[in-house]
C-alpha positions in Angstrom: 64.9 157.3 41.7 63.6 155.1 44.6 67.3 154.2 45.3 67.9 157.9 46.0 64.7 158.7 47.9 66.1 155.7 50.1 69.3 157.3 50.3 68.4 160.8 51.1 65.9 159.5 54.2 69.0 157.5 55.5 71.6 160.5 55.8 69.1 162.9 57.2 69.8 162.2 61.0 70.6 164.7 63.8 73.6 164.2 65.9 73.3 161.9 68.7 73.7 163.8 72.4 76.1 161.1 73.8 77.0 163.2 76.8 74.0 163.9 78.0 72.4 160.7 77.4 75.1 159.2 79.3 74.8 161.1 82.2 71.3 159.8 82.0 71.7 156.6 81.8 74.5 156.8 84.6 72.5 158.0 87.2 70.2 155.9 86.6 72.1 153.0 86.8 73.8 154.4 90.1 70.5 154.2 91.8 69.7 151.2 90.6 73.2 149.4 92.0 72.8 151.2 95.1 69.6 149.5 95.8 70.7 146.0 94.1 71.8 144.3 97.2 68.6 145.5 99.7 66.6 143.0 100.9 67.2 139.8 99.2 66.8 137.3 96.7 63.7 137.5 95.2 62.1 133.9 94.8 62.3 133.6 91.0 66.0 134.9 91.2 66.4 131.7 93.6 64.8 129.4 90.9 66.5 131.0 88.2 69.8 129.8 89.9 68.5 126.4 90.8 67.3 125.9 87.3 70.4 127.2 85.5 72.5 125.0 87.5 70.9 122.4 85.4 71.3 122.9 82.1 69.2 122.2 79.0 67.5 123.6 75.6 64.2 124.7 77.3 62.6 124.8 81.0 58.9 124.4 81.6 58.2 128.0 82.4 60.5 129.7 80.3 63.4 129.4 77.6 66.8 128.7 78.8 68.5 132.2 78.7 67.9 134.0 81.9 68.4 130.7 84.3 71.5 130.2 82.5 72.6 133.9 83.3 71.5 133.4 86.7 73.4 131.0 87.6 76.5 132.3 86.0 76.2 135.7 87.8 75.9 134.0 90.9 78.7 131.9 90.8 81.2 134.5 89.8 79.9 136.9 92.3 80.2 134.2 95.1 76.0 135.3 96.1 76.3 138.8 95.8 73.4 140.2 95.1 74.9 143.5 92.8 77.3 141.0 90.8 73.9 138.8 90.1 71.7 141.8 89.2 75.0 143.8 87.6 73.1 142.6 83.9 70.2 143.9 84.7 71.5 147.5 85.8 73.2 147.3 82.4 70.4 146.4 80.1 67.7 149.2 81.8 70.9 151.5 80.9 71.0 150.4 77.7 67.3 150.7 77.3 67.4 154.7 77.9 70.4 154.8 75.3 68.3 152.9 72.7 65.3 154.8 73.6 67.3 158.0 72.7 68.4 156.5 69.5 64.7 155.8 68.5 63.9 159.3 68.7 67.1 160.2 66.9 65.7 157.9 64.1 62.1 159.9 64.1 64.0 163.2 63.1 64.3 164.4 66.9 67.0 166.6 67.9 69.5 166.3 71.2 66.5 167.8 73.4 64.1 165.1 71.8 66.5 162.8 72.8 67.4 164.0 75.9 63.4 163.9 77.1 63.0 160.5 76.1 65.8 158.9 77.6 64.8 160.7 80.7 61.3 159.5 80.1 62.7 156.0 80.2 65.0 156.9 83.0 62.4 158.0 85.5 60.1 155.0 84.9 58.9 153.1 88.2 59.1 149.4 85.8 62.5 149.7 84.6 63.6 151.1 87.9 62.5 147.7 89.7 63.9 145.9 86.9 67.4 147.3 87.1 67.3 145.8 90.9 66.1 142.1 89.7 67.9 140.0 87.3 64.2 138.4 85.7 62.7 137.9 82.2 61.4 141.2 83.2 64.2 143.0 82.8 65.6 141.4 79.4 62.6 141.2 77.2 61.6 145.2 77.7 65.4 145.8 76.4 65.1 143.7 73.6 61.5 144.4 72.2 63.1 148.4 72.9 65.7 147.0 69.9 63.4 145.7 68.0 61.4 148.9 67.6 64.1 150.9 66.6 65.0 148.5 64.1 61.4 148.7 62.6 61.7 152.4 63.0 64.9 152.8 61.0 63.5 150.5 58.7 60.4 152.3 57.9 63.4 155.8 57.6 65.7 154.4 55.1 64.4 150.9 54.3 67.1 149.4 54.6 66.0 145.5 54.0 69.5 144.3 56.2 68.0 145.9 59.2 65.1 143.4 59.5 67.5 140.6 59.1 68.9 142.6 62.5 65.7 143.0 63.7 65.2 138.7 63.1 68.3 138.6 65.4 67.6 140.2 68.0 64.5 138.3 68.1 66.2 135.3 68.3 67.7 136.1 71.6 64.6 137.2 72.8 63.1 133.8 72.1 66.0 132.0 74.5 64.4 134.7 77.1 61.0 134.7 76.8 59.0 134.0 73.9 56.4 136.8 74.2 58.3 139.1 71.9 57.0 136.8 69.1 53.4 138.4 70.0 55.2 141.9 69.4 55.5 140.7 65.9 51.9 139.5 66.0 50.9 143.0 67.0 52.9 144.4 64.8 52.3 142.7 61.7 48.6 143.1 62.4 49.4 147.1 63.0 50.8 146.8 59.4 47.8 145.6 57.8 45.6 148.1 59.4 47.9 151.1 59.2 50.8 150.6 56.4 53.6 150.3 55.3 52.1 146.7 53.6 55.3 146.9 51.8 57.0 145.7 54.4 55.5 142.5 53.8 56.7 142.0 50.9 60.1 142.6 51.7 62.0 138.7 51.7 64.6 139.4 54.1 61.9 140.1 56.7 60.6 136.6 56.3 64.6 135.7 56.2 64.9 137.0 59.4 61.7 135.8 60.9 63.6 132.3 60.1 66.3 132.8 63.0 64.7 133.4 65.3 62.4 130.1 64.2 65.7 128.0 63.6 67.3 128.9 66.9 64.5 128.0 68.6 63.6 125.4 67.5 65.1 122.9 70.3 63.3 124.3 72.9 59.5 124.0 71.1 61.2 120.3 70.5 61.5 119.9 74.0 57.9 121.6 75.1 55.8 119.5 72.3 57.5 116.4 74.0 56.6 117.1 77.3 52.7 118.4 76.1 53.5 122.5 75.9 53.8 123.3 79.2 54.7 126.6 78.2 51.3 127.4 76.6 50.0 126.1 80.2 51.9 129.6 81.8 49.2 131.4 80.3 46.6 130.3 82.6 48.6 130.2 85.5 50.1 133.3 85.1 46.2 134.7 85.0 46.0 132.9 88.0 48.8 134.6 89.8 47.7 138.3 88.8 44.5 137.1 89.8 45.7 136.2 93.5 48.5 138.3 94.1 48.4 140.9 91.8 44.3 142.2 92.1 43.7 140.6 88.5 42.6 143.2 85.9 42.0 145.9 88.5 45.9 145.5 89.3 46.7 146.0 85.9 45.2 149.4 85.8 46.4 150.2 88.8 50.1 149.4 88.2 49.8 151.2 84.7 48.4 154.3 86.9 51.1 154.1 89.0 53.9 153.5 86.4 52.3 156.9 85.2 53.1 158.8 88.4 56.2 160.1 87.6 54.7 163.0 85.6 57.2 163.3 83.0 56.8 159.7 82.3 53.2 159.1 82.2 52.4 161.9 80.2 54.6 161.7 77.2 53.7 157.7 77.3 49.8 158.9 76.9 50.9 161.8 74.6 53.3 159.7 72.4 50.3 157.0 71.7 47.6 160.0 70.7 50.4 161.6 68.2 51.3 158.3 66.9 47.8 157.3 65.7 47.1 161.4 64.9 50.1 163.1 63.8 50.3 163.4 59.7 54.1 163.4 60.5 54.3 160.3 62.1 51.4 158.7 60.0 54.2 155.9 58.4 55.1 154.8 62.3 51.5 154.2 63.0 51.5 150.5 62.7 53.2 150.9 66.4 50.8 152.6 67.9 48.0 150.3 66.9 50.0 147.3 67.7 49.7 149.0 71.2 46.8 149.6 71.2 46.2 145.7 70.4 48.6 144.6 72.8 47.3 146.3 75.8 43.8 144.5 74.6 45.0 141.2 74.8 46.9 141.5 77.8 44.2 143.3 79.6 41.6 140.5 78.2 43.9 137.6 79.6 44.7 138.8 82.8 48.3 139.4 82.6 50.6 141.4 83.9 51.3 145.0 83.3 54.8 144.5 82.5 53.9 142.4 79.7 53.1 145.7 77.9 56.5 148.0 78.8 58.6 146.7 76.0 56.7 149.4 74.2 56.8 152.0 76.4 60.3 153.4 74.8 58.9 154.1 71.6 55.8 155.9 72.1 58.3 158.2 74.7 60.1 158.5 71.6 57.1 159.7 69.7 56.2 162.3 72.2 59.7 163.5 72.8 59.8 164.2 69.0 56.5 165.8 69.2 56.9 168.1 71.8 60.3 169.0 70.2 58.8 169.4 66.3 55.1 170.9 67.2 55.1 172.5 70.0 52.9 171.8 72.8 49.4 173.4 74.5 50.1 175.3 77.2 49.2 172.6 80.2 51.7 170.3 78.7 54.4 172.8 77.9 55.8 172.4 81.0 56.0 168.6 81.4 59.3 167.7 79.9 61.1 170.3 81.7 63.9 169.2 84.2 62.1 170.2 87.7 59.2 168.4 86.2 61.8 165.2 85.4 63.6 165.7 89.1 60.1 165.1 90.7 59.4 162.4 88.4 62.6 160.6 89.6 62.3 161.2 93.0 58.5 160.0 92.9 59.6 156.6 90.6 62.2 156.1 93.5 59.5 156.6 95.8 57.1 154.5 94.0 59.6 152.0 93.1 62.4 151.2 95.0 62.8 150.0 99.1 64.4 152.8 100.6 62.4 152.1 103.8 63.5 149.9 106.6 63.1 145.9 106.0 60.5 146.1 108.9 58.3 148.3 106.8 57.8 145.8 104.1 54.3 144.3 104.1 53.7 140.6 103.8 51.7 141.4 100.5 54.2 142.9 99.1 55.3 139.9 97.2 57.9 142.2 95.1 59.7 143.2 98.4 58.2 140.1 100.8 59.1 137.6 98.5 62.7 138.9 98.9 63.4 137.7 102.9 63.6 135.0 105.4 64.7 132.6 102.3 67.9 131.9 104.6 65.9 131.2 107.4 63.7 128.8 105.3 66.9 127.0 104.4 68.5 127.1 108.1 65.4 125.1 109.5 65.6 122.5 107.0 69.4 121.8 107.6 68.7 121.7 111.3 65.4 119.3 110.8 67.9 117.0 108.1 70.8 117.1 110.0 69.2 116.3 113.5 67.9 112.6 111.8 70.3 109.7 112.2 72.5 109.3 109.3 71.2 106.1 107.9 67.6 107.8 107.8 69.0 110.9 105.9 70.9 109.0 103.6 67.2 107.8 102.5 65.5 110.9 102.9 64.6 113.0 99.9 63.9 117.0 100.7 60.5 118.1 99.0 59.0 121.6 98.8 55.8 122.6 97.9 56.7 125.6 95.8 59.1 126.2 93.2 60.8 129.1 94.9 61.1 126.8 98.3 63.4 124.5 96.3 65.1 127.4 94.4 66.5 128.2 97.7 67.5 125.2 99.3 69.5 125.0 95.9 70.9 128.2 96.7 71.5 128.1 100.1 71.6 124.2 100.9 75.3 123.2 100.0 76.5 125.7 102.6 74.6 124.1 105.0 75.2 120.4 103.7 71.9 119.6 102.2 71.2 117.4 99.3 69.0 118.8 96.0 65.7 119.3 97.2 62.7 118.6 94.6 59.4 120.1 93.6 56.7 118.7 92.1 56.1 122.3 91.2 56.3 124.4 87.9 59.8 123.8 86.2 61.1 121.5 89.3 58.6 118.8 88.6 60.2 118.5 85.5 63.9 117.8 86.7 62.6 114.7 87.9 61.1 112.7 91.2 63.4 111.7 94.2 65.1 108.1 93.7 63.1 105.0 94.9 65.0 104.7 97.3 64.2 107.8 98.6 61.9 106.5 101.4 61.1 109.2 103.5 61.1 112.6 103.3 61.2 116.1 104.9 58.5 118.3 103.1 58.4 122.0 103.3 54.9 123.3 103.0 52.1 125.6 104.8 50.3 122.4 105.6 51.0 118.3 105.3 48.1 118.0 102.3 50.8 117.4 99.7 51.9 114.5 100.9 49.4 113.2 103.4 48.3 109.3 101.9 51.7 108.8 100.5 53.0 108.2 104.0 52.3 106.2 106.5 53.1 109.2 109.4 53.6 112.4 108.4 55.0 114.7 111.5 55.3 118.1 111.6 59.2 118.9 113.5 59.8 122.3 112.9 57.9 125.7 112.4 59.5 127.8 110.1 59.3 131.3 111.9 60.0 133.7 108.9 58.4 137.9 110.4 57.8 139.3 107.2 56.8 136.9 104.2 54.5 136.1 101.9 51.9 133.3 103.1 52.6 129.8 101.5 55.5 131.2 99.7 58.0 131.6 102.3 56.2 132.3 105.4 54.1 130.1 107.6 55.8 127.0 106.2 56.7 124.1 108.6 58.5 121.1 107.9 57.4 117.8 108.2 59.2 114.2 108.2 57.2 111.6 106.3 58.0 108.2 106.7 56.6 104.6 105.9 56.3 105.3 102.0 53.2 104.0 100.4 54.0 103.9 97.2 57.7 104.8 95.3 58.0 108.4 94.2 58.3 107.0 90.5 54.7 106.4 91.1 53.1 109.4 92.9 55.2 111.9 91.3 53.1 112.2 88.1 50.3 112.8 90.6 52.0 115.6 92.6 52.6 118.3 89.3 51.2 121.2 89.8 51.8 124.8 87.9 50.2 126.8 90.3 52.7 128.3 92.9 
């Protein structure tokens, strides 16, 4: 009898509105390679690049996948930015598909559908991400898969999808290991809210194993170098804090993700049906994990994005909502299309650099931190170039910053530099400059770094950079340090430092 209660859930599914979700999902990806190549790179792009072109199990900031993509995009678009960020155009496409498909799973209809891949479509966050390639821009995608496998699952409980669901997982581990606090969140949502039977299902522990197996070299190779991943946490607090406005920046993005109307209201309206809605009572496990997610996030002092993987499935709850219930008269004529048209114009608005480089402000670090890099790396060729040979040949090239160095990777062979080195983030950990190594050039706001470890240290060049970020890639100057104190195999250990 169960067997055919199982049964009968899993066939009951409206038709999926390919066209229309395609035409979605096309336009949105058309505006999104149209604005791939303004600006820049941004500065994680740069050390994305660096660190893929150095390959290994794990880096100190982040799992191997998105470095490695990085640098294979790069290379096979010969630095074009739209070739590098072609992935991510694909996956926020793919994430309005899937979003679709979620609400298909709920029961909703082609114009259920249709509103929530719009939903997703119009949104500011997935807009930026399709013009980055960043952890940013994978992880929303995947924990988006992950919920419409627990979705289907709670439909037709169907224990194989879980083992799907452990797969997908396991490529979001090589990305970014925050999805395994989505299963935190939601395994905690199940034990408030049902269905506990889940937990009893093996192949859900089964599937948890992949994603444990898989990864498994990388928390190898972050236990032997004392977790510098869990170190992120606090830095990453430390950054929303300084460049972000800290807590009040979180509110303030999530406000503003919510601008585009059509968006922001069915996000809102998909978590109050979730946790209210009899018809939707066996999906509510989602929207407390939600509800706990935006907690803890909030509570540390991350970012907003942290939060978006989730975004597609309460829009999928609201879609299905509006379509099934009906709606009060102030909503009924939000997920209309001149409602959605002003919501995309506003997200592009919101969103995206249409504006004139000279219109970018230096705190902009989303847009700031995406110019001057080749001027960065031009002054350092001409400060390395213009010492005399037998000096270069012992001069190492050090940067204060992680994103510094990412570009002089990027940029440097063109201009005949050596690999520069960082004592910062995941550059300290690709090691220290030879000991014989005896002077350097160090690109930096100020000589601090390195002041004590030298016997001179000389500023030679300013680094004029009109629209930057301070510290980060404007108001840097380069200075040669010579008359080593001690070899770098000594001070190095001294020198780390997470903080950007």
């Amino acid at each position: 009898m169960g067997a055919e209660v199982d049964e009968e859930r899993a066939s009951a599914l409206p038709a999926l509105a390919w066209q229309p979700i395609s035409v979605v999902a096309s336009l949105m990806g058309t505006v999104m390679l149209i604005f791939s190549s303004r600006l820049g790179y941004f500065g994680d792009e740069l050390y994305f690049i660096g660190a893929g072109s150095r390959p290994d199990v794990n880096f100190a900031d982040q799992p191997p996948l998105v470095p490695w993509l990085a640098h294979v995009m790069n290379d096979l678009g010969g630095g074009s930015l739209v070739v590098l960020r072609l992935p991510s155009v694909l996956m926020m496409m793919a994430g309005v598909v899937v979003t679709a498909l979620i609400a298909r799973e709920l029961g909703g209809g082609p114009g259920a559908q249709l509103i929530a891949a719009g939903a997703f479509a119009v949104s500011p966050n997935f807009l930026i991400g399709g013009t980055l390639l960043a952890t940013s821009t994978v992880d929303p995608l995947l924990w988006t898969v992950v919920t419409w496998l627990l979705v289907r699952w709670v439909r037709g409980r169907d224990d194989k999808v879980l083992l799907w669901a452990g797969a997908v997982t396991a490529v979001g581990i090589q990305a970014k290991y925050l999805i395994a606090v989505l299963w935190v969140v939601v395994l905690v949502g199940v034990l408030v809210a049902g269905p506990r039977e889940l937990l009893r299902r093996p192949l859900l522990w089964v599937g948890a194993a992949i994603p444990l197996v898989t990864g498994l070299p990388g928390l190898i190779w972050q236990a032997n170098r004392g977790w510098p991943g869990l170190e992120m946490v606090g830095v990453v607090s430390q950054d929303v804090a300084r460049f972000e406005g800290g807590r009040v920046g979180f509110v303030v993005t999530l406000l503003q993700n919510s601008l585009p109307i059509a968006a922001g209201a069915l996000l809102f309206f998909g978590l109050w049906r979730v946790l209210r809605s009899p018809g939707l009572r066996e999906y509510r496990f989602l929207g407390w994990a939600v509800v706990l997610l935006v907690a803890l996030v909030f509570a540390l002092g991350l970012r907003m994005y942290h939060v978006v993987g989730l975004f597609g499935v309460l829009w999928a709850f609201g879609a299905v909502e509006v379509e099934r219930t009906g709606v009060s008269r102030w909503f009924r004529w939000i997920p209309t299309m001149p409602v959605f048209l002003v919501s995309a114009f506003l997200a592009v608005f919101v969103a995206l650099p249409w504006y004139p480089e000279s219109w970018v402000k230096d705190d902009d670090l989303l847009n700031s931190g995406r110019l001057g890099w080749p001027t960065v790396a031009g002054a350092v060729a001409l400060a390395y170039h213009q010492l005399p040979p037998e000096q270069a040949e012992h001069t190492a090239i050090v940067t204060s910053v992680y994103w510094q160095a990412g570009a002089l990777d990027t940029f440097g062979p063109d201009l005949g530099l050596p690999a520069p080195y960082s004592p910062n983030r995941g550059y300290y950990y690709f090691g220290a400059p030879p000991d014989s190594a005896t002077s350097a050039l160090l690109v930096a706001p100020d000589r601090t770094m390195l002041d004590g470890h030298f016997d001179t240290v000389t500023k030679v060049a300013d680094i004029e950079v009109p629209i930057g970020f301070p510290q980060l890639n404007k108001g840097l100057s380069v200075y040669l340090c010579e008359g080593q104190v001690e070899p770098w195999s000594k001070i190095w250990p001294g020198l780390r430092t997470m903080v950007a």
